[in-house]
TIDOLUM-62488 format. One record per atom (N, C-alpha, C): atom name; z, x, y. Coordinates in Angstrom, 2 decimals, padded with zeros to 5 digits. Layout:
<sites>
<"CA"; <Z; X; Y>> ...
</sites>
This chain:
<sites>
<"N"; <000.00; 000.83; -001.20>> <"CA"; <000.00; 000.00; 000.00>> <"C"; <000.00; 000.87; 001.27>> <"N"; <000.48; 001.77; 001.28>> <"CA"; <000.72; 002.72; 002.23>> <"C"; <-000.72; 003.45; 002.78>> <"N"; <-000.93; 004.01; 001.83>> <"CA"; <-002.31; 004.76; 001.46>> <"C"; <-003.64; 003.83; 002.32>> <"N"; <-003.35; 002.34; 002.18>> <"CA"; <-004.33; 001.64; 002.34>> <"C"; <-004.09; 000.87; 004.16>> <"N"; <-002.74; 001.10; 004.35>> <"CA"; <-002.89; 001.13; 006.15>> <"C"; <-003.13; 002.11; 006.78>> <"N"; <-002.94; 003.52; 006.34>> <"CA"; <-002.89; 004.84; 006.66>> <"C"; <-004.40; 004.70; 007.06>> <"N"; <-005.28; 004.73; 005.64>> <"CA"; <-006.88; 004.54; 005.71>> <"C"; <-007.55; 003.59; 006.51>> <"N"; <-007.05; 002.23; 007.04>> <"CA"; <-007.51; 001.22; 007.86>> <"C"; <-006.98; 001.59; 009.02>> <"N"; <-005.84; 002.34; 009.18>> <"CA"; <-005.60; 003.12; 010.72>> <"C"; <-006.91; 003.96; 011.19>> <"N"; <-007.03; 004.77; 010.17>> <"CA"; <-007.52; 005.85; 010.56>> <"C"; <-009.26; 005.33; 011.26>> <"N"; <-009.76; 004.35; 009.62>> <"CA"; <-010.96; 003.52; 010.02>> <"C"; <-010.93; 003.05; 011.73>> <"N"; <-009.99; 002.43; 012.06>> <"CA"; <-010.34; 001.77; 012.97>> <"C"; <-009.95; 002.72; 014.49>> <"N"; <-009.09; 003.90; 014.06>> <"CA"; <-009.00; 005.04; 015.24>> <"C"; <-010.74; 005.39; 015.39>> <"N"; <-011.33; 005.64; 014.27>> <"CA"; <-013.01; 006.58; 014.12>> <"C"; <-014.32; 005.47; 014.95>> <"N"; <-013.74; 003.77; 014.40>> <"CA"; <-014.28; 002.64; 015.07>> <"C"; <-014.17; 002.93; 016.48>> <"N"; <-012.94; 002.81; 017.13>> <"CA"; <-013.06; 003.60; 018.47>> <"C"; <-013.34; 004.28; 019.09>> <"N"; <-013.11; 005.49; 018.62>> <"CA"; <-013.78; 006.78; 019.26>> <"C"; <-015.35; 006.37; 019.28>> <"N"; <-016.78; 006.08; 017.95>> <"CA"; <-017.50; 005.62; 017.86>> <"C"; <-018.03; 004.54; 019.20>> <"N"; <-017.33; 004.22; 019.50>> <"CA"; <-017.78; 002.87; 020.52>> <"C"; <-017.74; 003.81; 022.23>> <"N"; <-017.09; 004.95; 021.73>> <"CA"; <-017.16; 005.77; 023.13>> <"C"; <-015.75; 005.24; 023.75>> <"N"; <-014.77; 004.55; 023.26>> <"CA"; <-013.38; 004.43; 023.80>> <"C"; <-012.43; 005.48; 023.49>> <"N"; <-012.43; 006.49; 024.61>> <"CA"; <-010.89; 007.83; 024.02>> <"C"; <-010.13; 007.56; 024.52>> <"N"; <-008.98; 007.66; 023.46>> <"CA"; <-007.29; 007.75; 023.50>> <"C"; <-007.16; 008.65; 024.72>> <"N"; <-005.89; 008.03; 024.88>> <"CA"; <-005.72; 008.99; 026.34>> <"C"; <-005.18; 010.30; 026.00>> <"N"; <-005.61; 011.37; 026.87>> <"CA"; <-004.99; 012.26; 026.35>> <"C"; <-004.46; 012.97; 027.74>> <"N"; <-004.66; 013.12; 029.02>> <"CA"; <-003.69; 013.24; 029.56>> <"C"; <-002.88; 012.16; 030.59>> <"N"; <-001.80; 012.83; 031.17>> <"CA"; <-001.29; 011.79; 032.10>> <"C"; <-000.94; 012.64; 033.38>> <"N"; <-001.57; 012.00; 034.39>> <"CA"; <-001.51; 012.49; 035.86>> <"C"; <-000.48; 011.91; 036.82>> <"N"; <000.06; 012.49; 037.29>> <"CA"; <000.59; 012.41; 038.11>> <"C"; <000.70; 012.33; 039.84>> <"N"; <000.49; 011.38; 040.73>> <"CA"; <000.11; 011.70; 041.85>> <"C"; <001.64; 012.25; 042.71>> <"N"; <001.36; 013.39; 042.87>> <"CA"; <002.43; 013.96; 043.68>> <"C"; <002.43; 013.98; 045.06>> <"N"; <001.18; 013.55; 045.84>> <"CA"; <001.03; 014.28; 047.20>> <"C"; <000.02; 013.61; 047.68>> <"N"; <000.01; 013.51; 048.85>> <"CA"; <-001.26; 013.90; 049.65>> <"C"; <-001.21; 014.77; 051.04>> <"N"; <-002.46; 015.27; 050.92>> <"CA"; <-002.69; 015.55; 052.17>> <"C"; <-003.88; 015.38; 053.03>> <"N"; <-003.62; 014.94; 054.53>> <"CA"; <-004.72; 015.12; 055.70>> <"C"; <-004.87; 015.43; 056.22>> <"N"; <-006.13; 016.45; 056.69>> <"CA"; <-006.27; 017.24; 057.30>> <"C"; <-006.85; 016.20; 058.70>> <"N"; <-007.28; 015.21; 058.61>> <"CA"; <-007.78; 014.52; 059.63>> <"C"; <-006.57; 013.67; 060.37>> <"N"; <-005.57; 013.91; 060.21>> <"CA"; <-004.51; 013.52; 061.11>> <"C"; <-004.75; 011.86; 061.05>> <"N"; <-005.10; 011.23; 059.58>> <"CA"; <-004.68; 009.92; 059.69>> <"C"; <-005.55; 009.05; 059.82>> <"N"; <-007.23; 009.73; 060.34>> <"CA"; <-008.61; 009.35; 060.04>> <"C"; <-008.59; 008.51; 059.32>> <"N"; <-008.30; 008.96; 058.20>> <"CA"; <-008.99; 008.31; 057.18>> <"C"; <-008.18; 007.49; 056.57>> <"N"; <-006.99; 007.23; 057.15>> <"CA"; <-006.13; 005.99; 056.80>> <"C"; <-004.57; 006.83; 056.19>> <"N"; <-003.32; 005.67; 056.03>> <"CA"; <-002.43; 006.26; 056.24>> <"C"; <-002.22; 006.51; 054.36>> <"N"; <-001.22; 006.92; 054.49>> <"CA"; <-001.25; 008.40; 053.21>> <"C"; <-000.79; 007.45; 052.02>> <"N"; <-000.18; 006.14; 052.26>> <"CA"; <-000.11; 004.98; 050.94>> <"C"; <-002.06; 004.44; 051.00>> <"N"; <-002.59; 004.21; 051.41>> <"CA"; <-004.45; 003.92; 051.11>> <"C"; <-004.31; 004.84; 050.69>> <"N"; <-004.42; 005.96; 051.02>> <"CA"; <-005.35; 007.39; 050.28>> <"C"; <-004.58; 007.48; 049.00>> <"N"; <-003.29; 007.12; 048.40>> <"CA"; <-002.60; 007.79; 047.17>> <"C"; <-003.13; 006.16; 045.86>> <"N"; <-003.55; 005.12; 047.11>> <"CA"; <-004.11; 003.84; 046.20>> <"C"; <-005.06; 004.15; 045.98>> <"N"; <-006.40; 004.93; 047.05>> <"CA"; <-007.52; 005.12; 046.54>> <"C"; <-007.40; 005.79; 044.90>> <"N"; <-006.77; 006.33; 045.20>> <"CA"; <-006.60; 007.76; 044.19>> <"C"; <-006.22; 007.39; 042.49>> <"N"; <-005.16; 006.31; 042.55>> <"CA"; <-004.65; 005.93; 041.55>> <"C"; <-005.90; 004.69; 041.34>> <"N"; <-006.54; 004.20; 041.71>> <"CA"; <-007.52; 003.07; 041.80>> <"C"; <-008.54; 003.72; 040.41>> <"N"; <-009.15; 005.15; 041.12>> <"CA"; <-009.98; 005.73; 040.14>> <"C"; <-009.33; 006.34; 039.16>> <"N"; <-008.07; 006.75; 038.96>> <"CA"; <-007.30; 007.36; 038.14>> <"C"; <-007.31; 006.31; 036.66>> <"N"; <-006.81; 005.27; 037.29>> <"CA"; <-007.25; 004.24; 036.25>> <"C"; <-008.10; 003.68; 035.67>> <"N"; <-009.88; 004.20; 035.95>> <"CA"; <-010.93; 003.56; 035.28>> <"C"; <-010.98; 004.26; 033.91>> <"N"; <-010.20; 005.46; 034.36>> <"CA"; <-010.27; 006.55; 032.70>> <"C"; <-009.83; 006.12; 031.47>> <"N"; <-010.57; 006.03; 030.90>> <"CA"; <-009.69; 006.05; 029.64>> <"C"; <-009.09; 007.10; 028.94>> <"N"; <-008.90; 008.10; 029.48>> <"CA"; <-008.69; 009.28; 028.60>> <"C"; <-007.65; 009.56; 029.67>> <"N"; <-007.14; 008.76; 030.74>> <"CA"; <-005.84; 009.40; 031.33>> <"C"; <-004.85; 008.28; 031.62>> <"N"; <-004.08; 008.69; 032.07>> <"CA"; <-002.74; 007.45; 032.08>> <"C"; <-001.71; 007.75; 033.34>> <"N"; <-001.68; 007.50; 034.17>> <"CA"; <-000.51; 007.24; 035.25>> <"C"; <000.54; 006.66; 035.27>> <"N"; <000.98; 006.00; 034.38>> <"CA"; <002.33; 004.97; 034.15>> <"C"; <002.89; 005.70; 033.07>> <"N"; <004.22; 006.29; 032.75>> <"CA"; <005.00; 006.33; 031.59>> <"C"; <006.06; 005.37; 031.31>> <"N"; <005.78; 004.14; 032.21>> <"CA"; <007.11; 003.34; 032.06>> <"C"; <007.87; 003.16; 033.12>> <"N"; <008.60; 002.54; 033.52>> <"CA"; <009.35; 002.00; 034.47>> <"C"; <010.87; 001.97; 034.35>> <"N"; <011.74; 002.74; 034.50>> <"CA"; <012.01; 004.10; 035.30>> <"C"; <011.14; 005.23; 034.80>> <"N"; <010.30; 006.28; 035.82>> <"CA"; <009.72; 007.32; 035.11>> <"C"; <010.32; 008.18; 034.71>> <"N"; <010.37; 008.63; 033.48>> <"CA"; <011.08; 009.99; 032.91>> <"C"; <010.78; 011.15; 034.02>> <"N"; <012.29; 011.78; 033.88>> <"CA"; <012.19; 012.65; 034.90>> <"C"; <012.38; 014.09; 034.02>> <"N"; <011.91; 015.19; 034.63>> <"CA"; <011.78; 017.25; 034.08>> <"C"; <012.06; 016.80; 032.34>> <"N"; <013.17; 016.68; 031.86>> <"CA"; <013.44; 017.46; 030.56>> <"C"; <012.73; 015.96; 029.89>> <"N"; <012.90; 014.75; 030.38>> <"CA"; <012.60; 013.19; 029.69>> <"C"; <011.56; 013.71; 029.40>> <"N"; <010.41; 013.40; 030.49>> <"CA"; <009.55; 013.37; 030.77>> <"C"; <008.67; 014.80; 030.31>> <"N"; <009.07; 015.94; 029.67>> <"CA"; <008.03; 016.60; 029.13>> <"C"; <008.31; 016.28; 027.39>> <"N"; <009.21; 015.60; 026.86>> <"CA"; <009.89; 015.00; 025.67>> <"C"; <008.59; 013.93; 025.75>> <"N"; <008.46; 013.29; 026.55>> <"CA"; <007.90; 011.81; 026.36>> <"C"; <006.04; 012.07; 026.40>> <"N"; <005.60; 013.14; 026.93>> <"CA"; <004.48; 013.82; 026.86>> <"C"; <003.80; 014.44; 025.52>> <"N"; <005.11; 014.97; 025.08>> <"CA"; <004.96; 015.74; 023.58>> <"C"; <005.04; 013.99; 022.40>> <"N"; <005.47; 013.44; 022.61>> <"CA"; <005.92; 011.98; 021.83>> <"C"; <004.14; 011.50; 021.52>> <"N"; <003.56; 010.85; 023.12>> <"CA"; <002.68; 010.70; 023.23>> <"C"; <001.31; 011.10; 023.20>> <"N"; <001.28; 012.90; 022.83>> <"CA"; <000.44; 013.70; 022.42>> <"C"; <-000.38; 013.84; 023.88>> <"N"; <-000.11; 013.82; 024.73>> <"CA"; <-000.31; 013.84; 026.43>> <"C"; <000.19; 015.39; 026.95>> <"N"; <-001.47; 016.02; 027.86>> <"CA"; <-001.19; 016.36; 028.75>> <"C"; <-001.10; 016.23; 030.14>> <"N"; <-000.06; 016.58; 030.52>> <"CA"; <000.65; 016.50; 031.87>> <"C"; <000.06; 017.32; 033.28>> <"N"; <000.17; 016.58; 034.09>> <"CA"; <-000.74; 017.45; 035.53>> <"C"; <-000.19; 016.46; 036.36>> <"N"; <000.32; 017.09; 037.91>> <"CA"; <000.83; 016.71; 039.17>> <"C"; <-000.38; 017.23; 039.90>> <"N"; <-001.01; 015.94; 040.68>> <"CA"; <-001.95; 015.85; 041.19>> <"C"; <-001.48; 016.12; 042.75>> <"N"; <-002.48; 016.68; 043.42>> <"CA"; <-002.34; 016.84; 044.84>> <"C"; <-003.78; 016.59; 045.70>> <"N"; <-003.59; 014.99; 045.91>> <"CA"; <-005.12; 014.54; 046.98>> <"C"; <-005.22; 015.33; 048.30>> <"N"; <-006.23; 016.39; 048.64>> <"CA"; <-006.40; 017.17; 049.94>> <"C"; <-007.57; 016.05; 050.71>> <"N"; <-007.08; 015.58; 052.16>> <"CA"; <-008.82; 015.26; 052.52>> <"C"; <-009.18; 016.64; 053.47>> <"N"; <-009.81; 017.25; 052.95>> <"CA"; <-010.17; 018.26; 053.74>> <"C"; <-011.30; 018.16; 055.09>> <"N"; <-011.98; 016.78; 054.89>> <"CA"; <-013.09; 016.36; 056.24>> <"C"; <-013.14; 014.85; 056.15>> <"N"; <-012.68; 014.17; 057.21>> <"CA"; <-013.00; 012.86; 057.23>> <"C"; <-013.52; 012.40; 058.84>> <"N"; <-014.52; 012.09; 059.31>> <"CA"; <-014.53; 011.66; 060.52>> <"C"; <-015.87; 010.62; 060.58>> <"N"; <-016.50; 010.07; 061.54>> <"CA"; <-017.11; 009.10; 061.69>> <"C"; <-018.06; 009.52; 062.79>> <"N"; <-019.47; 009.03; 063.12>> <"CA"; <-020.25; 009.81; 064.02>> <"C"; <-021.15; 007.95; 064.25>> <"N"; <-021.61; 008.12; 065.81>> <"CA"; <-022.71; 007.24; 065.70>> <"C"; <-023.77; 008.02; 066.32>> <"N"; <-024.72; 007.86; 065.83>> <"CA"; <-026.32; 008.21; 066.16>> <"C"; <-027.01; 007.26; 066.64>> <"N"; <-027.67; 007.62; 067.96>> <"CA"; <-029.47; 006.52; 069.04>> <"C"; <-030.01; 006.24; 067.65>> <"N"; <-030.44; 005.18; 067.67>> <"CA"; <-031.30; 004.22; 066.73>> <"C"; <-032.57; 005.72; 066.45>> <"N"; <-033.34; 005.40; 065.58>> <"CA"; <-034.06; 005.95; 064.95>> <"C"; <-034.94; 005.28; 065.52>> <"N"; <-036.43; 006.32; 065.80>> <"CA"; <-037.97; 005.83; 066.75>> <"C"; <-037.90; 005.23; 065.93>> <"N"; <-038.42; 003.74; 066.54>> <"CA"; <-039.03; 002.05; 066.30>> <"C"; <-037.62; 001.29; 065.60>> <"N"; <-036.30; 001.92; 065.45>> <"CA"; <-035.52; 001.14; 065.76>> <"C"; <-034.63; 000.91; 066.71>> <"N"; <-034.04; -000.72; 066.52>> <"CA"; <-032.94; -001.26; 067.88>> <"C"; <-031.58; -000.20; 067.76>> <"N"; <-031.16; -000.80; 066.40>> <"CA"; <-030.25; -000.72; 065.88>> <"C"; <-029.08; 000.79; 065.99>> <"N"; <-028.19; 001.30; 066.52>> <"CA"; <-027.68; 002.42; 066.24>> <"C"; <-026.70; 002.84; 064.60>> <"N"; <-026.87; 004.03; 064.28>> <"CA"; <-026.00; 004.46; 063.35>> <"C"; <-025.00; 004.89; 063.27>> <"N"; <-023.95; 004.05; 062.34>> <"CA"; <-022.68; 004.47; 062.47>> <"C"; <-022.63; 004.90; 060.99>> <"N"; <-022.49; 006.72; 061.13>> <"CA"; <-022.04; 006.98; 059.70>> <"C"; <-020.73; 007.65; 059.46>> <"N"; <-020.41; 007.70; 058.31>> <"CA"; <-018.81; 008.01; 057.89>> <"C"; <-019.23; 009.17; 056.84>> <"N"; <-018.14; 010.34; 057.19>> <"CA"; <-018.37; 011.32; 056.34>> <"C"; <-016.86; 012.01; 055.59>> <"N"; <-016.72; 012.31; 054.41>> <"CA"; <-015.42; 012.42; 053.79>> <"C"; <-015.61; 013.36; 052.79>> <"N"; <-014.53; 014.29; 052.76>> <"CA"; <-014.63; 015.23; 051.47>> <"C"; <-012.92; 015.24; 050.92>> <"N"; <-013.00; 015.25; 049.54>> <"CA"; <-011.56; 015.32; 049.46>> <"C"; <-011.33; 016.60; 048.36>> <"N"; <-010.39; 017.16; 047.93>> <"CA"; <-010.00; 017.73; 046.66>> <"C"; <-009.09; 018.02; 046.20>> <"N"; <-008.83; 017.67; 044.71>> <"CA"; <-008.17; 017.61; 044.33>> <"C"; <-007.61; 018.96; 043.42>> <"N"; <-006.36; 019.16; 043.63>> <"CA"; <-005.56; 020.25; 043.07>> <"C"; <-004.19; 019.76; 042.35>> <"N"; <-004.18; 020.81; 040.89>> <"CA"; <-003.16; 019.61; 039.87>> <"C"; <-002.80; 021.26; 039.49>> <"N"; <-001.42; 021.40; 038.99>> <"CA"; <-000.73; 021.96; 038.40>> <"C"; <000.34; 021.57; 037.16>> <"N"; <-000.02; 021.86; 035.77>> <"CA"; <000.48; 021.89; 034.80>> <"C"; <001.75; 021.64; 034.36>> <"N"; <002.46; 019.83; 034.07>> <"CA"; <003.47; 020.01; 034.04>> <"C"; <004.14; 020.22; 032.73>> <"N"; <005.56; 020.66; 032.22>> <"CA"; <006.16; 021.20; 033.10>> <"C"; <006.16; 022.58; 033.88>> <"N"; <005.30; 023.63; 033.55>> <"CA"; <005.13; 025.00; 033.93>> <"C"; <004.83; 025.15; 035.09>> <"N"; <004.20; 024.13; 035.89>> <"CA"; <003.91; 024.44; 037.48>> <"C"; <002.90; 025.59; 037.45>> <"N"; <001.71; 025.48; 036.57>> <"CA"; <000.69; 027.03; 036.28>> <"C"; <-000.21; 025.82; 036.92>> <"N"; <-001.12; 026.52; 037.97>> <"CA"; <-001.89; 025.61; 038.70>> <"C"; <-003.78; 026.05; 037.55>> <"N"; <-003.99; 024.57; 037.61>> <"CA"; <-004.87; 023.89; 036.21>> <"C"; <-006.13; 023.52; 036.49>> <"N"; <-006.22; 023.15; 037.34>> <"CA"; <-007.65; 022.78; 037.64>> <"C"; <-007.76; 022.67; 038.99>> <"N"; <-009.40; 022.24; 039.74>> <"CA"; <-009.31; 021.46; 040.99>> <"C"; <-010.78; 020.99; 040.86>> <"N"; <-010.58; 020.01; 041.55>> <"CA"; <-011.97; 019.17; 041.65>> <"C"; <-012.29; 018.56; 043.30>> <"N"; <-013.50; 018.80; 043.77>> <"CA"; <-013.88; 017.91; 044.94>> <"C"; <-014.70; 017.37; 045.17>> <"N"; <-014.86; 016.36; 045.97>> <"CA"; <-015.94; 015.57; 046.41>> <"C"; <-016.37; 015.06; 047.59>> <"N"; <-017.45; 014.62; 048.03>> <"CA"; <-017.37; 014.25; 049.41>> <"C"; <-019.05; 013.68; 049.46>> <"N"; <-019.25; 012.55; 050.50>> <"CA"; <-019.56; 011.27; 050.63>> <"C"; <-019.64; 011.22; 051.94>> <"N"; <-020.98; 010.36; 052.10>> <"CA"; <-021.32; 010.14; 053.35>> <"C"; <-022.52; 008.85; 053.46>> <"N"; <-021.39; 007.98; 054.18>> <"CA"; <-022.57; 006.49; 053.97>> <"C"; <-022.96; 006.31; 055.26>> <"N"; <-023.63; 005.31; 055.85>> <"CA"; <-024.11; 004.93; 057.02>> <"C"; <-024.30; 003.44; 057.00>> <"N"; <-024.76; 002.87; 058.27>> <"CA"; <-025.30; 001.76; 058.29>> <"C"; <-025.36; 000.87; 059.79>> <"N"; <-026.65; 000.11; 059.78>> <"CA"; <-026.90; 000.02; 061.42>> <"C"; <-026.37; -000.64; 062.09>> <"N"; <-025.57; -000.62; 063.21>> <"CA"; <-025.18; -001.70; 064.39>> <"C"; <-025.53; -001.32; 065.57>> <"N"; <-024.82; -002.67; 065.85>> <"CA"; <-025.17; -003.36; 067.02>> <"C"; <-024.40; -002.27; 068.20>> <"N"; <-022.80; -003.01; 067.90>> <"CA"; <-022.00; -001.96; 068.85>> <"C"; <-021.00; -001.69; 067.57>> <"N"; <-020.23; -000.31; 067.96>> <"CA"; <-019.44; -000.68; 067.11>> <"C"; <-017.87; -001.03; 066.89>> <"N"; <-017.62; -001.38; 065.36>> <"CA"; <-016.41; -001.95; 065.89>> <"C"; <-015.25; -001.44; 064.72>> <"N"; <-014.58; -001.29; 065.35>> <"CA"; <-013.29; -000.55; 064.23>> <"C"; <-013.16; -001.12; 062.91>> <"N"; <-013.52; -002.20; 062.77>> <"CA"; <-013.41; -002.72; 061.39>> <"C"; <-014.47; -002.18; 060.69>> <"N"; <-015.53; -002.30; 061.00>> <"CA"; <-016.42; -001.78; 060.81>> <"C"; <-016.83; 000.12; 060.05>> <"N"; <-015.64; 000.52; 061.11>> <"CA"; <-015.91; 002.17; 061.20>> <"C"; <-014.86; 002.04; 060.33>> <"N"; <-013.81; 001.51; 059.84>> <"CA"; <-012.92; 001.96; 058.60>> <"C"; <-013.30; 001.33; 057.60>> <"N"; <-014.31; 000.49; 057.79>> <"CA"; <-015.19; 000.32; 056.11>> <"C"; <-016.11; 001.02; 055.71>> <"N"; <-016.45; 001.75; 056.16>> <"CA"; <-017.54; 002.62; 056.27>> <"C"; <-016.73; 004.06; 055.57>> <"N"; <-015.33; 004.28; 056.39>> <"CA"; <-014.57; 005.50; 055.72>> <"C"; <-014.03; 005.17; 054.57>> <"N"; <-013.34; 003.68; 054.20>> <"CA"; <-013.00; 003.37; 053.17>> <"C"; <-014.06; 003.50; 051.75>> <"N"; <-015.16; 003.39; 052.74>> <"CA"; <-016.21; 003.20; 051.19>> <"C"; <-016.59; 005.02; 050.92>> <"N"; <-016.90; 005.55; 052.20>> <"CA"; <-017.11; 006.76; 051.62>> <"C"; <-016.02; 007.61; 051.05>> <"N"; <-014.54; 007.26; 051.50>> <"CA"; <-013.50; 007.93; 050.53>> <"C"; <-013.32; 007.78; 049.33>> <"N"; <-013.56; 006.48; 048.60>> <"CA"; <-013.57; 005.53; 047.57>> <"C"; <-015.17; 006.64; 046.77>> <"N"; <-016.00; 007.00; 047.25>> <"CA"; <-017.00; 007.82; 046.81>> <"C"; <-016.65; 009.03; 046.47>> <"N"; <-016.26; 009.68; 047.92>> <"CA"; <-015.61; 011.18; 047.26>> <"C"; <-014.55; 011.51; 046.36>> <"N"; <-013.40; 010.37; 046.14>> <"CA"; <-012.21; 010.39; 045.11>> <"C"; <-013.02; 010.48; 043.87>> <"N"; <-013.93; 009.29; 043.67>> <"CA"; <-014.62; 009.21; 042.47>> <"C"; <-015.19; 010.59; 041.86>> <"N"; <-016.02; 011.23; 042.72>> <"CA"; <-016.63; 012.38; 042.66>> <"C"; <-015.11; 013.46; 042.23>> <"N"; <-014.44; 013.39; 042.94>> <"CA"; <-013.25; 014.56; 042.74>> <"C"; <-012.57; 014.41; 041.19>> <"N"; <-012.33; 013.03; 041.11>> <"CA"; <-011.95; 012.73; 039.72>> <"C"; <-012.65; 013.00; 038.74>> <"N"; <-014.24; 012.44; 038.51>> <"CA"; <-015.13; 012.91; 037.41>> <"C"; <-014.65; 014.48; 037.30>> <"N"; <-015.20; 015.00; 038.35>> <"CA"; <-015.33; 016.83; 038.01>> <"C"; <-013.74; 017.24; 037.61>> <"N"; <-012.68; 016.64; 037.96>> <"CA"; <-011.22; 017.00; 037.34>> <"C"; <-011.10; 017.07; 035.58>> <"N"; <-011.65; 015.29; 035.25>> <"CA"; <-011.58; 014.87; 033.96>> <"C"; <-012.71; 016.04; 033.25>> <"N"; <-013.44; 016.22; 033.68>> <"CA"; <-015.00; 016.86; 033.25>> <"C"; <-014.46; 017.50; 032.98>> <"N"; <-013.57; 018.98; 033.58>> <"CA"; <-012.86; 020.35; 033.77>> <"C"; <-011.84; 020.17; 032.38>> <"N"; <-010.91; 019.33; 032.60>> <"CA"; <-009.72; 019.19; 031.49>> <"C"; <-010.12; 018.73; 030.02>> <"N"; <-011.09; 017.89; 029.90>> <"CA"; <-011.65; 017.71; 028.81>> <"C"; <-012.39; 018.90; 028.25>> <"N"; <-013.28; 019.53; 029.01>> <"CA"; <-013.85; 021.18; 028.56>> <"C"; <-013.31; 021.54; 027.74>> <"N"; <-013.60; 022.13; 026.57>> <"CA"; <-013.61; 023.26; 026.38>> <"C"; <-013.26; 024.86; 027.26>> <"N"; <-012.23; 025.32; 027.01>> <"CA"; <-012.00; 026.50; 027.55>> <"C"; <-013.30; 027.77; 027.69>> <"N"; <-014.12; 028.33; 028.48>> <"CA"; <-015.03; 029.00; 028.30>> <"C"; <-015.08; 030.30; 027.72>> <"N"; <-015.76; 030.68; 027.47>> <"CA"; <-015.70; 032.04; 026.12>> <"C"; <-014.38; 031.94; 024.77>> <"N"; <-014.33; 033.30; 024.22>> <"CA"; <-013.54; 032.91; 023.37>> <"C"; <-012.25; 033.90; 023.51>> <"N"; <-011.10; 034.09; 022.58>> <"CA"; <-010.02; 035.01; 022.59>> <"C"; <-011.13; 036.35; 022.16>> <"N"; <-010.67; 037.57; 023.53>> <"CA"; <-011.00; 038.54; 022.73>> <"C"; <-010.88; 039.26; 021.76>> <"N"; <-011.64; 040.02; 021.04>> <"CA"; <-011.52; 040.74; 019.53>> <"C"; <-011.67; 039.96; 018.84>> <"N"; <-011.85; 038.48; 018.88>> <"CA"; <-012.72; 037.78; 017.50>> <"C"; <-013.79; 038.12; 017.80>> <"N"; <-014.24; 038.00; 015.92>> <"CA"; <-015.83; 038.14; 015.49>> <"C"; <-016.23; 036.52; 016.02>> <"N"; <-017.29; 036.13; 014.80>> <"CA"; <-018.02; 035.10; 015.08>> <"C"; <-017.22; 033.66; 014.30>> <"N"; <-016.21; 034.23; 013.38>> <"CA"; <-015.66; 033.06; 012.23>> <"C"; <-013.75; 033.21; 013.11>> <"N"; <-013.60; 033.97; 013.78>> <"CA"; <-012.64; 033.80; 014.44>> <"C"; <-011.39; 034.52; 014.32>> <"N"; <-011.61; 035.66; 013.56>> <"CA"; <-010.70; 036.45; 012.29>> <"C"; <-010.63; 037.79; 014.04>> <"N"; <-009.76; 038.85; 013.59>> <"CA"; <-009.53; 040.18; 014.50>> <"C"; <-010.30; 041.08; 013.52>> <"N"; <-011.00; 041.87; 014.54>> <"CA"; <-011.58; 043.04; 013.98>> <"C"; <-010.83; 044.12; 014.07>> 
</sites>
C-alpha cells in the first residue's frame, strides 16, 4: 500500500513538472527599497507592491512563510523543511523621470513619455554572501493634449511595472542557472586527476 502512494506521488510530482508547473524552490524576501529619484516614482509601499506583484507570478518562488514570519534561526529551519532557497531582496530605482516632447511633424498631439530602470540586488540568506542581481528598465509614451498628473503617474506606473518584470525574469533566469564552468581539476566524468 505504501509502495503504491509513494509511486502515484511521484507520478503525479513528473505530471507536473511535464505541464511546465515548478515546485517552488526559492523564497524571496523583500527587504528594502531604494530611490534614487527622490519619490518620482511613487512612495516606497507602491514600489515594494510593484515588486511583490511580480514576485508572485513565479512559480518557482514564494514570498509568504506564514503568518508570524519565522525569524534568523526559525526561519533558516523552515527553508531547509521546505527544500527552499533563501534571498533578501533589495529593489534599487536607479532612473525614474518623465519628459514631454513638441508633437511629431504632421502631428497635434504632444508626447508624454516615462522612463524607469530598476535593480535588483539579493543576498543569500542566512550567510548574507551577496547572490545575484538583476535589472531592468522601460520606457512607454503616449500622446496628449496637455498634461496631467494622473496621467504622468500612469505612464510611470506602467513603465515601473515593465522594468520590475524585466529585473525579476533576469533574477529567476540567474538562480535557476546552472552555475557556469565546472570545479577545478575535474576530468570530463567528474572524478580528480
Amino acid at each position: 500500500m505504501i509502495r503504491r502512494v509513494l509511486i502515484v506521488a511521484g507520478l503525479c510530482a513528473a505530471a507536473v513538472e511535464a505541464r511546465g508547473e515548478a515546485r517552488p524552490r526559492f523564497y524571496l524576501e523583500v527587504r528594502g527599497v531604494r530611490d534614487a529619484s527622490a519619490g518620482v516614482c511613487g512612495k516606497e509601499a507602491q514600489l515594494r507592491a510593484a515588486l511583490l506583484a511580480e514576485l508572485k507570478k513565479r512559480p518557482e518562488v514564494v514570498t509568504d512563510l506564514g503568518s508570524p514570519p519565522p525569524k534568523a534561526e526559525a526561519l533558516e529551519g523552515a527553508l531547509k523543511e521546505r527544500r527552499l532557497v533563501g534571498y533578501a531582496l533589495l529593489l534599487r530605482v536607479v532612473r525614474c523621470g518623465h519628459e514631454v516632447k513638441p508633437p511629431a511633424k504632421g502631428k497635434v498631439y504632444r508626447t508624454l513619455s516615462a522612463d524607469v530602470a530598476v535593480a535588483l540586488d539579493a543576498e543569500k540568506i542566512p550567510s548574507g554572501q551577496m547572490a545575484l542581481a538583476g535589472d531592468g528598465d522601460a520606457q512607454v509614451a503616449t500622446e496628449v493634449g496637455e498634461v496631467k498628473d494622473k496621467e504622468r503617474k500612469q505612464l510611470l506606473a506602467e513603465a515601473l511595472a515593465e522594468a520590475t518584470k524585466q529585473a525579476v525574469t533576469k533574477s529567476v533566469q540567474t538562480l535557476s542557472s546552472p552555475p557556469k564552468g565546472g570545479a577545478k581539476g575535474r576530468g570530463k566524468k567528474g572524478r580528480k586527476r
